[in-house]
N, C-alpha and C positions, 0 to 999 in steps of 0.2 A: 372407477374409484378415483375419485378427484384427491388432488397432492394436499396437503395440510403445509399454508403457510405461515411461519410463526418468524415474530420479529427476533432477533438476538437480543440478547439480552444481559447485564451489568455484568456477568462472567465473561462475554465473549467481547466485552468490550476489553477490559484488563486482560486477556490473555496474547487481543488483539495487540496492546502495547505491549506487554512481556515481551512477542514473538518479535515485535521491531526493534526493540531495546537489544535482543539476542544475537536477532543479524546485525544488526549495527558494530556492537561486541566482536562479533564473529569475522565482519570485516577488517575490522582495524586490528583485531589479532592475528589475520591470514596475513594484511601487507606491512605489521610489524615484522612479522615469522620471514616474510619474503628481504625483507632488509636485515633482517640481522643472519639471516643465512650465506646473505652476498649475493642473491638470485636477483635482488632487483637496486638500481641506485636509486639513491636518496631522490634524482628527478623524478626518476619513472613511481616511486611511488607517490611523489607529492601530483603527478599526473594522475594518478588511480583514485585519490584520495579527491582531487578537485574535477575529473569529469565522469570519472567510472560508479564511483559510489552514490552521488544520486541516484545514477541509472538502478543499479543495483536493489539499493533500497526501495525504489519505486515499483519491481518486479518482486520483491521479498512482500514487499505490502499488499498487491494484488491476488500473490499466492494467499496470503494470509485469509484476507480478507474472504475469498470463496469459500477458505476450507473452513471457517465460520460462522457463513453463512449472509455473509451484506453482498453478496453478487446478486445482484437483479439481470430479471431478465425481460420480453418485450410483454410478460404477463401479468409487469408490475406496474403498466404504463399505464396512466388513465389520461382520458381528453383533458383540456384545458380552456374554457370558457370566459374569453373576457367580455363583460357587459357593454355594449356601445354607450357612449355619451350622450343623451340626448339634449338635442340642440333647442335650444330659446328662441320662438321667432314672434 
């Protein structure tokens, strides 16, 4: 029984941004919550905020992304053929 593959489509595009717009949300409300509890100084979060949170979001996005459905795999590869130039003589 061969897999059925279907492209995603305009829901899982917006749910795609929902879910980044959330973590994002989610972030900056965990290293507010860390500063205003006294867990982290005012440094270490402006540290979280300018090297960690890329990271984060980048891993929040890839999660996303699979459980959506835009993960490819080496089934989705197809060759690539460029046409030689041919020369004028």
């Amino acid at each position: 029984m061969e897999r059925v593959k279907t492209a995603p489509g305009p829901d899982a595009a917006h749910a795609f941004r929902l879910g980044l717009i959330a973590a994002a949300v989610l972030g900056v409300v965990a290293m507010a919550g860390l500063y205003a509890a006294g867990e982290a100084s005012l440094l270490l979060v402006g540290f979280l905020l300018v090297a960690c949170f890329p990271v984060y979001l980048v891993f929040a996005a890839a999660a996303l992304s699979v459980w959506l459905g835009y993960d490819k795999d080496a089934t989705d590869l197809r060759p690539v053929y460029r046409e030689r130039e041919r020369r004028r003589g």
